[in-house]
C-alpha positions in Angstrom: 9.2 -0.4 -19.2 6.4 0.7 -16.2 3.7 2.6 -18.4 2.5 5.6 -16.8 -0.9 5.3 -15.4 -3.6 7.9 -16.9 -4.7 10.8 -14.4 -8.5 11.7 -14.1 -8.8 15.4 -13.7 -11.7 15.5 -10.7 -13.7 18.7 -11.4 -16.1 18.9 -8.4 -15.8 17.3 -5.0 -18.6 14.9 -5.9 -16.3 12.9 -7.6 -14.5 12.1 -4.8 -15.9 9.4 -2.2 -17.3 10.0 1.0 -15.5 7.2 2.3 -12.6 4.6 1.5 -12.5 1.1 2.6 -8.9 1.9 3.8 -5.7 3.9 3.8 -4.5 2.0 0.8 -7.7 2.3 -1.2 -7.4 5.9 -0.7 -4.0 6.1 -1.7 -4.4 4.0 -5.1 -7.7 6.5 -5.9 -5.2 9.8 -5.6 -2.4 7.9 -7.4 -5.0 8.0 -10.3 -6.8 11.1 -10.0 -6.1 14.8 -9.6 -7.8 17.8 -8.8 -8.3 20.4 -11.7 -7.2 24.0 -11.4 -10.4 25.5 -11.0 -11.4 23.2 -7.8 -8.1 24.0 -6.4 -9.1 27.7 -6.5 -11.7 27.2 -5.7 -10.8 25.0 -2.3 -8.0 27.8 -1.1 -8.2 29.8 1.4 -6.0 32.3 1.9 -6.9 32.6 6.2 -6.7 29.0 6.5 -3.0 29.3 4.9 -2.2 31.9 6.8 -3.1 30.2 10.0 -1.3 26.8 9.1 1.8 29.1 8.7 1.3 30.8 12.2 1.1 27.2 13.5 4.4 25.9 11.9 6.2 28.7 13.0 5.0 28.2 16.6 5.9 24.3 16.1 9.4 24.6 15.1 10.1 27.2 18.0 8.8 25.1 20.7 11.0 22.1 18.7 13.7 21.1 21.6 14.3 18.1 20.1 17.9 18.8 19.2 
């Protein structure tokens, strides 16, 4: 049986890299770490959501690939 690998909760955005060496380095370093609550709260943005939304909606109507 596969054990489960261990999440690290990252509780400021200093524990995150500046850079990764590449795509897949990135990938394993968010396979094994997470962003707490309180950073996520801390990150959102209620405009920026609002705008993403806007531009979806405008994306799927001007979609004609059908």
């Amino acid at each position: 049986m596969k054990k489960k690998k261990q999440i690290k909760i990252i509780k400021s955005l200093e524990q995150i890299p500046k850079k990764f060496k590449s795509e897949d380095a990135e990938r394993r370093f968010w396979e094994t770490h997470g962003l707490s609550y309180a950073l996520c709260n801390k990150l959102y943005d209620p405009k920026v959501e609002a705008e993403v939304n806007k531009m979806v909606k405008r994306l799927k109507m001007t979609d004609r690939r059908k």
